[in-house]
Backbone as CSV, one residue per row, in Angstrom:
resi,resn,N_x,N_y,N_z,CA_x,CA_y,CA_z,C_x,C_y,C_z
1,UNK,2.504,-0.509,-7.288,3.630,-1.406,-7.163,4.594,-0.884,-6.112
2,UNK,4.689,-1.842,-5.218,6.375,-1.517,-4.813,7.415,-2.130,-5.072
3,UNK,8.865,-1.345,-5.273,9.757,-1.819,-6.371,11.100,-2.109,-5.083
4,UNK,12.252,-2.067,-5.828,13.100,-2.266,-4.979,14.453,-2.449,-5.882
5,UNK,15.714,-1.577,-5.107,16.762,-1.159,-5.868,17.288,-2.453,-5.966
6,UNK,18.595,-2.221,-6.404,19.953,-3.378,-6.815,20.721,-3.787,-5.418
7,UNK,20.701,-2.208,-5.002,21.745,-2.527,-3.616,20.846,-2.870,-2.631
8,UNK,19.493,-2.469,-2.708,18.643,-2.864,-1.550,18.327,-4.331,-1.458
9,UNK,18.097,-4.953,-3.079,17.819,-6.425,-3.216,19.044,-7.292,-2.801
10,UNK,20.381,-6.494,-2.956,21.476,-7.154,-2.813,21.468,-7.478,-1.445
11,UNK,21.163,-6.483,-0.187,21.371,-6.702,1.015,20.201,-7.509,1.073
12,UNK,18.844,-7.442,1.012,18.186,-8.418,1.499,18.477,-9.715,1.000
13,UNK,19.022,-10.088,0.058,19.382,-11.197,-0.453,20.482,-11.965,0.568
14,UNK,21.462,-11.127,1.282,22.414,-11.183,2.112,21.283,-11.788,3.442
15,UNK,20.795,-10.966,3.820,20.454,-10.778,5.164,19.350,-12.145,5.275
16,UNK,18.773,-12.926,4.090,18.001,-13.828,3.891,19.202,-15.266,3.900
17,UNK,20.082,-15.019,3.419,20.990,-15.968,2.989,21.552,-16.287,4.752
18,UNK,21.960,-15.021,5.263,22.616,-15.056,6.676,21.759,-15.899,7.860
19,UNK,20.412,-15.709,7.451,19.049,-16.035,8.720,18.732,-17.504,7.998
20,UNK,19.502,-18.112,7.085,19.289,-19.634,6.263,17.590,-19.532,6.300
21,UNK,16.891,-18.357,5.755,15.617,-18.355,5.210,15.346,-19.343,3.908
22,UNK,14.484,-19.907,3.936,13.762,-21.149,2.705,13.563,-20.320,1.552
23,UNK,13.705,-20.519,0.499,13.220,-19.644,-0.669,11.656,-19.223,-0.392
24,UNK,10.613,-20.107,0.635,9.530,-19.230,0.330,9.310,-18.707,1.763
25,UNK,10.076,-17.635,2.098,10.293,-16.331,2.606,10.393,-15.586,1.665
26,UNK,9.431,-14.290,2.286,9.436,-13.275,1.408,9.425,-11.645,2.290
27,UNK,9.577,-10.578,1.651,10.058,-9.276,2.218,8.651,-8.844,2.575
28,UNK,8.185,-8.029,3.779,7.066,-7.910,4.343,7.282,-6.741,4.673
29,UNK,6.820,-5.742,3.836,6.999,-4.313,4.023,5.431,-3.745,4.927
30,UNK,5.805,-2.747,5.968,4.330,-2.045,6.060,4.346,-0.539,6.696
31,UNK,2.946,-0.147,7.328,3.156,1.626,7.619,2.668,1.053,8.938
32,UNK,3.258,1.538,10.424,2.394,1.281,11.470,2.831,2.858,12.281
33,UNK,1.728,3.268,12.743,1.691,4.352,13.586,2.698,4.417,14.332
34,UNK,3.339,6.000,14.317,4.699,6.068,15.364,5.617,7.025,14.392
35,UNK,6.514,7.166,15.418,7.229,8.196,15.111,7.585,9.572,15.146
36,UNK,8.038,10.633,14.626,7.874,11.991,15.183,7.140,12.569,13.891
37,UNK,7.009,11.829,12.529,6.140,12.253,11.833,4.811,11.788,11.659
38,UNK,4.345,10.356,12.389,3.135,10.036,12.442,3.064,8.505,11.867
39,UNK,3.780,8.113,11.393,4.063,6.918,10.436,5.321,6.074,10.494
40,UNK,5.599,5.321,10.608,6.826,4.475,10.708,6.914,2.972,9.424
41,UNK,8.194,3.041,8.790,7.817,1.833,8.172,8.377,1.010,8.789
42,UNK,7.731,-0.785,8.513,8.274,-1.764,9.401,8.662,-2.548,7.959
43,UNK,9.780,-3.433,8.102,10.252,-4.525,7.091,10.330,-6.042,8.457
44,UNK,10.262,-6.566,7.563,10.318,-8.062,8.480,10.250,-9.187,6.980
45,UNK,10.970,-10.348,7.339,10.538,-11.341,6.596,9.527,-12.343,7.340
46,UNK,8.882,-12.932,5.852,7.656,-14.169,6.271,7.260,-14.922,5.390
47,UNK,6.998,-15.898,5.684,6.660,-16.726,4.570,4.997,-17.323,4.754
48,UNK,4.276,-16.951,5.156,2.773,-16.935,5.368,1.938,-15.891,4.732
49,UNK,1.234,-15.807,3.427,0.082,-14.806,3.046,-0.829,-14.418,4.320
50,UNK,-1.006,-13.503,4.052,-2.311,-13.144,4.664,-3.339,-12.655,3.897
51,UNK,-4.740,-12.592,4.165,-6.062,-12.222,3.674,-6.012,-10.941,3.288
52,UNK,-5.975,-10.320,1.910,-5.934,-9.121,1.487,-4.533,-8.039,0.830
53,UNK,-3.280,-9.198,1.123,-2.139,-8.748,0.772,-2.293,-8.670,-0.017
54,UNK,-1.582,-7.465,-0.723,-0.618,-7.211,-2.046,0.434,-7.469,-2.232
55,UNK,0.698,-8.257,-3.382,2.066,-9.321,-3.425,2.558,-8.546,-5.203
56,UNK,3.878,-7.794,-4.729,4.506,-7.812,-5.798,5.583,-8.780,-6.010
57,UNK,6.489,-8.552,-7.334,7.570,-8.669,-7.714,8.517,-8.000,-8.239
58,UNK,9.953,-7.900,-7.636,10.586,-7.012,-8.517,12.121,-7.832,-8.127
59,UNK,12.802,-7.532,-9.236,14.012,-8.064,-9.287,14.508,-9.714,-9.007
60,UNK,13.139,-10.312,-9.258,13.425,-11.843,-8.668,12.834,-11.975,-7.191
61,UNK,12.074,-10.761,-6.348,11.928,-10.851,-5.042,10.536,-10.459,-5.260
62,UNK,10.178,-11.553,-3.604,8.627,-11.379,-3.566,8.672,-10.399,-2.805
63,UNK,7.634,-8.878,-2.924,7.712,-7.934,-1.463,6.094,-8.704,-1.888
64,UNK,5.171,-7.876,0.090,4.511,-8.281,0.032,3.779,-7.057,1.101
65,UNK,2.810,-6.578,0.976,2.258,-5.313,2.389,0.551,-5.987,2.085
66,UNK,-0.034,-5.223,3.385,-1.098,-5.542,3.760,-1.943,-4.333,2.943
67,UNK,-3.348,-4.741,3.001,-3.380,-3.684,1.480,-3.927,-1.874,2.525
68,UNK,-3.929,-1.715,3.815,-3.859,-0.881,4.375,-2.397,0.143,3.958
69,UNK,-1.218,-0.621,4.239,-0.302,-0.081,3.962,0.268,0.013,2.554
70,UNK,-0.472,-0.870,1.844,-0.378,-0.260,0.335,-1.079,1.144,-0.094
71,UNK,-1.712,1.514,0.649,-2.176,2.542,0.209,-1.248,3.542,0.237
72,UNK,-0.633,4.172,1.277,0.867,4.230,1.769,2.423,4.368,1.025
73,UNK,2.362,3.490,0.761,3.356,2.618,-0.144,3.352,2.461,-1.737
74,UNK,2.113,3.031,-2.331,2.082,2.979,-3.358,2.851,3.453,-4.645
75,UNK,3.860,2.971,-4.910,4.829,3.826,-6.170,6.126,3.979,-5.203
76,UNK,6.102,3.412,-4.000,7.481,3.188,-2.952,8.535,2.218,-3.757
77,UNK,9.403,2.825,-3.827,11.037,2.124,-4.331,11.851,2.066,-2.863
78,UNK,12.376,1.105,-2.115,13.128,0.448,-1.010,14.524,0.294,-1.448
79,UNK,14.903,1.284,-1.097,16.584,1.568,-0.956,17.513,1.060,-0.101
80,UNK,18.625,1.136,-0.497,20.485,0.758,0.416,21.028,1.684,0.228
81,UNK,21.325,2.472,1.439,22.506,3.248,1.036,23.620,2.828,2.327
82,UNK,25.405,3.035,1.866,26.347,3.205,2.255,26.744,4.423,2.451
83,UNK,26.300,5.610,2.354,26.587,7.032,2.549,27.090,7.005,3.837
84,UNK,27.611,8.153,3.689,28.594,8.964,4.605,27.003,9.090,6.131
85,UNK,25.924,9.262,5.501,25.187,9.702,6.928,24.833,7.885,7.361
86,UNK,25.231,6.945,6.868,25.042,5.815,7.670,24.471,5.080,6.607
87,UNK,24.708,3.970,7.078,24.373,2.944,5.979,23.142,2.085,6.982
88,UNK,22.524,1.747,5.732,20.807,1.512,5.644,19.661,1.608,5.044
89,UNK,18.642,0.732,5.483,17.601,0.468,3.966,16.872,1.627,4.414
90,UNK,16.132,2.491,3.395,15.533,3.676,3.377,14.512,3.636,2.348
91,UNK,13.036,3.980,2.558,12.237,3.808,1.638,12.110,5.677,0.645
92,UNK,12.151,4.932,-0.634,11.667,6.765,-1.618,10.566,6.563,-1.959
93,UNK,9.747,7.238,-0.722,8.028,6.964,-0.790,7.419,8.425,-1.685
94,UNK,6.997,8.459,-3.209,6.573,9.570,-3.309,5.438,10.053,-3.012
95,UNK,4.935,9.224,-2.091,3.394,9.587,-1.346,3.744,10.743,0.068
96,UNK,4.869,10.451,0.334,4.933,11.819,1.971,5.427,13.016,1.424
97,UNK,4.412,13.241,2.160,4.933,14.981,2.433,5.536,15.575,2.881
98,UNK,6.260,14.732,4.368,7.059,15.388,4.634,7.551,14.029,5.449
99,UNK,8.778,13.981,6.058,9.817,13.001,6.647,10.701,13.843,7.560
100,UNK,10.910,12.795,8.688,11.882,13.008,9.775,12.895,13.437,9.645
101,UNK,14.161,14.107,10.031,15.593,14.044,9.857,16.022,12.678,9.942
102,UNK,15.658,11.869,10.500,16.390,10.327,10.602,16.401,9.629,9.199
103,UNK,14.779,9.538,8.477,14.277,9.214,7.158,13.127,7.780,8.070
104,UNK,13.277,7.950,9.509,12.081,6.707,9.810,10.895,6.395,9.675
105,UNK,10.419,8.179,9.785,9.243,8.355,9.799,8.611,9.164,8.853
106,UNK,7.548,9.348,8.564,6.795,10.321,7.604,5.556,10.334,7.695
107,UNK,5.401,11.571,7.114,3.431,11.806,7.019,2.994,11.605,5.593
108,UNK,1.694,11.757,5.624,1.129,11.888,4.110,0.545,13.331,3.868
């Protein structure tokens, strides 16, 4: 499963509301090569399945990854933070081993 906080659902809820997205838009999480640790996550909204997705639910929201990057992603909770080091969505992937100073990137 991938899950997703209060404050994180809150902003995407914002940021869906702001882009006058249709209710069937949904959160499109994935892993694409890059970065200084090897891995980068991408978010985007969409409202088109594709062949092989994994489609959760959490909090009333559809997320949705390709099942490559579910592998990845598996047991990933998608965060908001307002902290003092900058405000922004941040994934708590307990699959890496290790992560960037930024939090963009990571390995497995």
């Amino acid at each position: 499963m991938i899950g997703i906080s209060e404050n994180a659902k809150t902003q995407v809820d914002k940021l869906m509301s702001d882009a006058d997205l249709t209710a069937d838009y949904f959160l499109r999480v994935s892993v694409v090569g890059g970065g200084c640790s090897g891995l980068t996550y991408k978010m985007d909204f969409d409202n088109e399945d594709q062949p092989e997705d994994q489609v959760f639910e959490d909090k009333g929201l559809k997320i949705v990854t390709d099942l490559k990057s579910f592998l990845y992603l598996c047991g990933t909770e998608l965060e908001f933070s307002r902290g003092l080091d900058g405000q922004g969505f941040y994934f708590n992937n307990p699959n890496a081993s290790r992560t960037c100073g930024c939090g963009e990137s990571f390995a497995v």
